[in-house]
C-alpha positions as CSV (number, residue, x, y, z in Angstrom):
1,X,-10.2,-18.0,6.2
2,X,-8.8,-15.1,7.5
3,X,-10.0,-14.7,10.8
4,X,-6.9,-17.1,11.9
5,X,-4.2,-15.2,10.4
6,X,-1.7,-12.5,12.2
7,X,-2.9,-9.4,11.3
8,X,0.9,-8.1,11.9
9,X,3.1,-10.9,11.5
10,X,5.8,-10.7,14.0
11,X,4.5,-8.5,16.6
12,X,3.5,-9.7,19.8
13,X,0.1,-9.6,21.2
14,X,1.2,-7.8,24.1
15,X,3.3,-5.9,22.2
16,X,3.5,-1.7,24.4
17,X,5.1,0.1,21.5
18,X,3.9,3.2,20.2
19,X,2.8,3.2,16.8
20,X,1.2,5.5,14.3
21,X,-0.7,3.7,11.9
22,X,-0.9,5.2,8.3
23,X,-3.7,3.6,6.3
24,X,-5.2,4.1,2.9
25,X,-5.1,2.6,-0.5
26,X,-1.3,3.8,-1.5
27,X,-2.2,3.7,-4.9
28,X,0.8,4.4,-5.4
29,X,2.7,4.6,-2.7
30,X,5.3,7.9,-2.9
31,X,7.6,10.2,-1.0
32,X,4.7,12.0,0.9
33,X,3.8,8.7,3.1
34,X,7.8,8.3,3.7
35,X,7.7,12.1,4.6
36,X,4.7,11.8,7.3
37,X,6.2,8.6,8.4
38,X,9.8,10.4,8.8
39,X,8.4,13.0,11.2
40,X,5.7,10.7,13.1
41,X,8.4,8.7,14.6
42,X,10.2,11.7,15.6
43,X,7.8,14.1,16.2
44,X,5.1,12.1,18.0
45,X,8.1,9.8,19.7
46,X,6.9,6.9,18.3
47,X,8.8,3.6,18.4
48,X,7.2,2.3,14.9
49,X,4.8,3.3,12.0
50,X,2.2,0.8,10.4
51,X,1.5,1.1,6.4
52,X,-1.9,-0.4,6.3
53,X,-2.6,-0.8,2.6
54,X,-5.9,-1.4,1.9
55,X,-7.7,-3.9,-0.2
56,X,-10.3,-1.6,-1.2
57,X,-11.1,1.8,0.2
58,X,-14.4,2.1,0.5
59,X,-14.5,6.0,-0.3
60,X,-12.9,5.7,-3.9
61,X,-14.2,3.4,-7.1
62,X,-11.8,0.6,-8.1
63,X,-11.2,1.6,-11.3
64,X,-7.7,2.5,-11.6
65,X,-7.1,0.7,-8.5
66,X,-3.6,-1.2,-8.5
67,X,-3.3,-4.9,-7.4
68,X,-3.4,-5.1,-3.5
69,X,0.3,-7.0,-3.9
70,X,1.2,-4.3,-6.7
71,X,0.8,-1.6,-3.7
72,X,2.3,-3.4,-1.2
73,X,5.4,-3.6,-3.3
74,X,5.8,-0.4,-4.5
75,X,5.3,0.6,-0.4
76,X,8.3,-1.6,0.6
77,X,9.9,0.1,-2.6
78,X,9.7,3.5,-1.1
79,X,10.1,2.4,2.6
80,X,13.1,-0.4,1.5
81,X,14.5,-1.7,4.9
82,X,13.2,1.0,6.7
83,X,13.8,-0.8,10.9
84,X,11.0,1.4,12.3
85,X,8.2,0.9,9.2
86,X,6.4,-1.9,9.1
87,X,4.1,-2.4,5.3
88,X,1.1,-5.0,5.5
89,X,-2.6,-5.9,5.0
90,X,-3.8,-6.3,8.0
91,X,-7.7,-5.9,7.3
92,X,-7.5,-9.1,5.3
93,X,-6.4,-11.3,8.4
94,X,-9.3,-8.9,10.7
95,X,-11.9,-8.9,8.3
96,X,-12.2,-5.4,8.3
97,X,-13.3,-2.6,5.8
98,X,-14.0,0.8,7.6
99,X,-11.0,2.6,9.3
100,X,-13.1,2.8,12.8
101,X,-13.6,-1.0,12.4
102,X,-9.8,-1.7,12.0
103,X,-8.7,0.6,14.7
104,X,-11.0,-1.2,16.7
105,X,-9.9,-4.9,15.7
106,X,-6.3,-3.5,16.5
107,X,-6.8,-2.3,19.6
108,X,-8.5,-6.1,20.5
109,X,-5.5,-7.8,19.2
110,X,-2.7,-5.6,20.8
111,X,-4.3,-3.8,23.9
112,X,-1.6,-2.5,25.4
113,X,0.0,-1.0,22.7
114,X,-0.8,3.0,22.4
115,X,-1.8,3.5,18.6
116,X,-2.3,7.4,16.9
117,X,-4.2,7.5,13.2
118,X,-1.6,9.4,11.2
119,X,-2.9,11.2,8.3
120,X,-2.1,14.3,5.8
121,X,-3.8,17.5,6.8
122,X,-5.9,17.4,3.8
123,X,-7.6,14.7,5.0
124,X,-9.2,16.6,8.0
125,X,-12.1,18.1,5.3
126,X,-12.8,14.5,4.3
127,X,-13.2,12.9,7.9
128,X,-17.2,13.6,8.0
129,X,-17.7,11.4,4.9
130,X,-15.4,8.6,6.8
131,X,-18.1,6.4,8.7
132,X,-18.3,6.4,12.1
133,X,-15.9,9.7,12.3
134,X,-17.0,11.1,15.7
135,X,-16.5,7.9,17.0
136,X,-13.7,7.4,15.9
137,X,-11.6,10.6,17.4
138,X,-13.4,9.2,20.5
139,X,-11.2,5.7,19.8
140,X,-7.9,6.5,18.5
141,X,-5.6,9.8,19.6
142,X,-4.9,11.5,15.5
143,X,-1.7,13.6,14.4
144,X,-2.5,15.5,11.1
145,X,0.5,16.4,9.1
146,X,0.6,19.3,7.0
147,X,0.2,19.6,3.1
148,X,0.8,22.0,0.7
149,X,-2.6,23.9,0.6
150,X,-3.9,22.6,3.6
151,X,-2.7,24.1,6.6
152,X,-5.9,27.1,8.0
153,X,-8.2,25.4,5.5
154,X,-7.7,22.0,7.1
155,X,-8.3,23.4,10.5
156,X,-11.9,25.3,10.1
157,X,-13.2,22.1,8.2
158,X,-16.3,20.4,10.3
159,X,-14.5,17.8,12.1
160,X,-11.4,19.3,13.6
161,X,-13.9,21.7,14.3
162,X,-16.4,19.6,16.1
163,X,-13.2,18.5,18.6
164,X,-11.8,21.9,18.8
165,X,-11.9,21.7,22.7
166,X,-9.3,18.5,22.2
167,X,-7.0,19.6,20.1
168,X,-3.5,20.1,22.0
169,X,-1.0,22.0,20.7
170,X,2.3,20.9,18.7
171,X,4.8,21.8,21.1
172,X,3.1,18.9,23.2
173,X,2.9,16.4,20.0
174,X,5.1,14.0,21.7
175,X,2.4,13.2,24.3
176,X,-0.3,12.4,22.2
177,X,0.3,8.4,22.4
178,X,-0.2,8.4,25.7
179,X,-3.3,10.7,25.9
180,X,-7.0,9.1,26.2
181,X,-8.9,9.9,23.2
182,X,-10.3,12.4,21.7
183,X,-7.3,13.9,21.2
184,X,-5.8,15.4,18.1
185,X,-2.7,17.3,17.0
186,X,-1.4,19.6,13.7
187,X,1.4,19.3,12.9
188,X,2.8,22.1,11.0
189,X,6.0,21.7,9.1
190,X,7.9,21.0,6.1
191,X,5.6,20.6,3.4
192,X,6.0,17.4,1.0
193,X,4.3,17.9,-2.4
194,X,3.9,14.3,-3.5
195,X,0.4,13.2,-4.5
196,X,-1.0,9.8,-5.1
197,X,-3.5,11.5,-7.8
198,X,-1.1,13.3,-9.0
199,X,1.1,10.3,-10.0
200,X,-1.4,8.1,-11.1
201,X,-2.2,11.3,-13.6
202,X,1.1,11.2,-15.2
203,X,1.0,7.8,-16.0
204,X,0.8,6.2,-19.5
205,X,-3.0,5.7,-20.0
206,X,-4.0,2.6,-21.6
207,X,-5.2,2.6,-25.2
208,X,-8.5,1.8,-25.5
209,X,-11.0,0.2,-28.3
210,X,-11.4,2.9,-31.0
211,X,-8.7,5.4,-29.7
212,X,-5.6,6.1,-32.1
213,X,-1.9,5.9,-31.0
214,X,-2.6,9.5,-31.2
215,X,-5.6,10.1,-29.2
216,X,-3.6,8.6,-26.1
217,X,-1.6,10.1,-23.8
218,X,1.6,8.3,-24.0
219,X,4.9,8.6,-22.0
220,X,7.6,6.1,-21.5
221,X,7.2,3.2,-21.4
222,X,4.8,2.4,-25.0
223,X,2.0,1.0,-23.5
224,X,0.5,0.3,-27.1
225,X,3.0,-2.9,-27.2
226,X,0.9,-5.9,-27.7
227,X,1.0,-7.4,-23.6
228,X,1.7,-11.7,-24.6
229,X,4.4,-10.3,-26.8
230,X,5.6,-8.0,-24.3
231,X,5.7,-10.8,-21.6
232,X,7.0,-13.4,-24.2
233,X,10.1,-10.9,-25.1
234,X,10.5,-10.3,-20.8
235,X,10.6,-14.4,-20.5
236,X,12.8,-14.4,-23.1
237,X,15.2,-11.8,-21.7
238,X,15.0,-13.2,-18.2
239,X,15.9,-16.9,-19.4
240,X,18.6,-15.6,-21.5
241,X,20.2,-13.9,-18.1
242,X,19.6,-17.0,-16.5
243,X,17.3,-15.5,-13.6
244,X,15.6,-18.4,-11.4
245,X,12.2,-19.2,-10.3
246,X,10.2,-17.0,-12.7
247,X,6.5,-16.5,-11.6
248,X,4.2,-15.0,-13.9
249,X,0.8,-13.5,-12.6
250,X,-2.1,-12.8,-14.9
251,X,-3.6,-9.0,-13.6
252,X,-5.9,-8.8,-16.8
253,X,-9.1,-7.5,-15.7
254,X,-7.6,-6.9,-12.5
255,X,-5.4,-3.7,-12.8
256,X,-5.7,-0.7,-14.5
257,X,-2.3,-0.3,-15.6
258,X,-0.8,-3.7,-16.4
259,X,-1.5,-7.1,-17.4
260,X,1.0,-9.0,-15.6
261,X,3.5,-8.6,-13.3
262,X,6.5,-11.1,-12.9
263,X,8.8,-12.3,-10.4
264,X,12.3,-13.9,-10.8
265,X,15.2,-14.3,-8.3
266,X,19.0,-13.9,-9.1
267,X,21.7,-15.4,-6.9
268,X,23.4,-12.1,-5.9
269,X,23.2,-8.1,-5.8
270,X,25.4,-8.3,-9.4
271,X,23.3,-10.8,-11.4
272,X,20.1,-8.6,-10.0
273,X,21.4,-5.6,-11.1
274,X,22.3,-7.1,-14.8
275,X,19.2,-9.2,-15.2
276,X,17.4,-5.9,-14.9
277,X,19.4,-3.7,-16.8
278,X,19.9,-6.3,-20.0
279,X,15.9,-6.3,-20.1
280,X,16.2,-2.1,-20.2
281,X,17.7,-2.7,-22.9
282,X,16.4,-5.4,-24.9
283,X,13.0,-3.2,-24.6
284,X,14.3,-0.3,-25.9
285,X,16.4,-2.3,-28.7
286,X,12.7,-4.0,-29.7
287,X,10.8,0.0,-29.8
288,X,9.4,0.2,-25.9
289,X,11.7,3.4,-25.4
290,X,13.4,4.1,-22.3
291,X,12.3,1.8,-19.6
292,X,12.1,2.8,-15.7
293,X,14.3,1.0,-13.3
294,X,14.4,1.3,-9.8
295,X,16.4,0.0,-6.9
296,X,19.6,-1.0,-8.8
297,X,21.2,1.1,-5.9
298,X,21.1,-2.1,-3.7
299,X,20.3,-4.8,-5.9
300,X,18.3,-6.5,-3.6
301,X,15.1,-5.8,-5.3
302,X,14.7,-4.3,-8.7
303,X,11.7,-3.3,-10.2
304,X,11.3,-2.6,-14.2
305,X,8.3,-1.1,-15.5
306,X,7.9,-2.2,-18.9
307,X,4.7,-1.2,-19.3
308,X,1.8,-4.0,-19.2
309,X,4.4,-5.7,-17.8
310,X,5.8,-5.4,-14.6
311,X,9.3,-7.3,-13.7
312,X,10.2,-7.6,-10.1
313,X,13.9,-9.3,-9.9
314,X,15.1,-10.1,-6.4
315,X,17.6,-11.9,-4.7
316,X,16.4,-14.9,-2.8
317,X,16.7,-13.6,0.6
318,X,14.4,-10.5,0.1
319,X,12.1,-12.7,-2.1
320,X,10.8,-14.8,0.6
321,X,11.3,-12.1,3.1
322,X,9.1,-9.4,0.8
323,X,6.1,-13.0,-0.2
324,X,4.9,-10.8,-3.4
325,X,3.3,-14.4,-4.4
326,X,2.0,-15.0,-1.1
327,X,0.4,-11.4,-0.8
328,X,-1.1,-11.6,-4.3
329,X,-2.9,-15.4,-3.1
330,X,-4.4,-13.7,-0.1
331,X,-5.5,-10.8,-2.2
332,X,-7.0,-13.6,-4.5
333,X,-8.4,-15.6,-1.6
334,X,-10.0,-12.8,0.4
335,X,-11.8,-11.4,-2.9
336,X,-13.7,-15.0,-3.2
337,X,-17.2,-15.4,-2.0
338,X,-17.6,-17.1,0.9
339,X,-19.6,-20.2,0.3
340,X,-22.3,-20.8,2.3
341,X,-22.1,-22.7,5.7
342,X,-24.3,-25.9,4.9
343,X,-27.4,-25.8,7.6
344,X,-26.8,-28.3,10.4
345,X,-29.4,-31.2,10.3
346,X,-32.1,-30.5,13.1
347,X,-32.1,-33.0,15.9
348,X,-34.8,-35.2,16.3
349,X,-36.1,-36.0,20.1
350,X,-36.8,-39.6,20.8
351,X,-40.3,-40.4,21.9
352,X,-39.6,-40.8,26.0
């Protein structure tokens, strides 16, 4: 199924950009990806940055784990129209799992493009656990960014430490692209605090069988709201504001922090803007408290978080531009089993 697919719709095979790619599971996405991104481009000279957001890293469990279109969106949230940031999938089209593998199906698919691994500095520790780590500073130049915490601690950790001999300095960052691996760069700067663990941690947790309103953790939104009634009042809400093309997907069993997320259009930046706010506050007039918005700044895309319900309101432009519906069906599709190639009959030889 996916072995036909573009892995990065809309660049050229023979593309000779430089690009950083920046994978992992952006669970969620945040201001510490944007950061790295910021100073990649001008740091390392780049001419784009690739969000590869993973359908399932294979160093962390899925619990918890958001919807592979959930992540995507909240990436393009962040990003928003970003020229030089490009958000996708791309292991779904390669058929890849591994980082190593996927740098590797890349480089197949745009050879003469001049790819560095972009990554946090906190990372570094972590890269022995990554498979095929030595081989992979032998496949891909990597710029590691500093964190807060991480800056001499990063650097004595085993890998960096096992390509101390190729590490150039930062002074020379900007010629890393164009360097044949192994070779790797720190880049000390600005630290950025944001944490995907972090935010996931100060999340509403979900109230479980046998837990009182009490024993939870609650902020705003109140995730104790009974979901189909939650939906049914969001349907409501969104027909009343006549918004167009609603979509409803079912996440139940799927994502750890909502049960369905749903998609409606409105025919300009205005009606956006007021389909989103009127459902605000027709949750809080109904007892869901104050409910997050964001992106009423453009109105191109909203998002409201009403809990274990997630409304995405776009105009119809960046609808089909941003596919949320086709992301979640290759999400769906990939996660299948493939069924079984049916064994060919065996030919019989005719008697001479």
């Amino acid at each position: 199924m996916t072995a036909a697919l573009h892995p990065m719709p809309g660049v050229p095979r023979d593309t000779a950009r430089r690009i950083g790619l920046l994978g992992g599971s952006f669970n969620p996405a945040h201001e510490g990806h944007l950061h790295i991104s910021l100073e990649a481009l001008k740091r390392l000279g780049l001419d784009e940055v690739w969000w590869l957001v993973s359908p399932q890293n294979p160093l962390k469990a899925g619990d918890g784990m958001e919807p592979l279109a959930t992540r995507v969106a909240r990436a393009h949230q962040i990003v928003g129209l970003h020229p030089r940031i490009r958000i996708d999938a791309p292991e779904l089209a390669l058929g890849t799992r591994y980082t190593l593998d996927t740098v590797r199906a890349l480089r197949r698919t745009y050879p003469r493009a001049r790819f560095v691994w972009l990554m946090g500095a906190d990372i570094l520790p972590q890269l022995v656990d990554w498979r095929g780590w030595r081989e992979l500073f032998e496949a891909i130049p990597l710029a590691a960014f500093a964190r807060p915490g991480w800056g001499y601690p990063a650097l004595v950790a085993p890998a960096p430490r096992a390509f101390a001999d190729h590490r150039i300095m930062a002074d020379a960052a900007r010629s890393l692209a164009d360097r044949p691996p192994p070779a790797w760069c720190f880049l000390p700067g600005r630290l950025d605090s944001h944490s995907a663990t972090a935010i996931r941690a100060a999340r509403p947790r979900r109230k479980t069988k046998g837990q009182t309103i009490k024993d939870t953790i609650r902020t705003l939104p109140d995730r104790s709201k009974d979901a189909a009634a939650l939906l049914a009042l969001v349907r409501r809400s969104l027909d009343e504001d006549k918004a167009e093309d609603v979509v409803v997907i079912d996440l139940k069993g799927k994502s750890a922090f909502a049960d369905y997320m749903v998609i409606a259009s409105g025919r300009s930046n205005r009606q956006v803007v007021a389909i989103a706010e009127h459902l605000a506050d027709r949750l809080k007039q109904a007892g869901h408290g104050f409910t997050p918005v964001e992106g009423k700044q453009t109105g191109d895309w909203v998002l409201v978080d009403a809990g274990d319900v997630v409304v995405h309101v776009f105009r119809p432009e960046p609808r089909a531009f941003y596919a949320l519906e086709k992301m979640w069906a290759m999400e769906t599709e990939a996660a299948k089993p493939k069924a079984a190639r049916p064994a060919r009959p065996r030919r019989v030889k005719k008697p001479a």
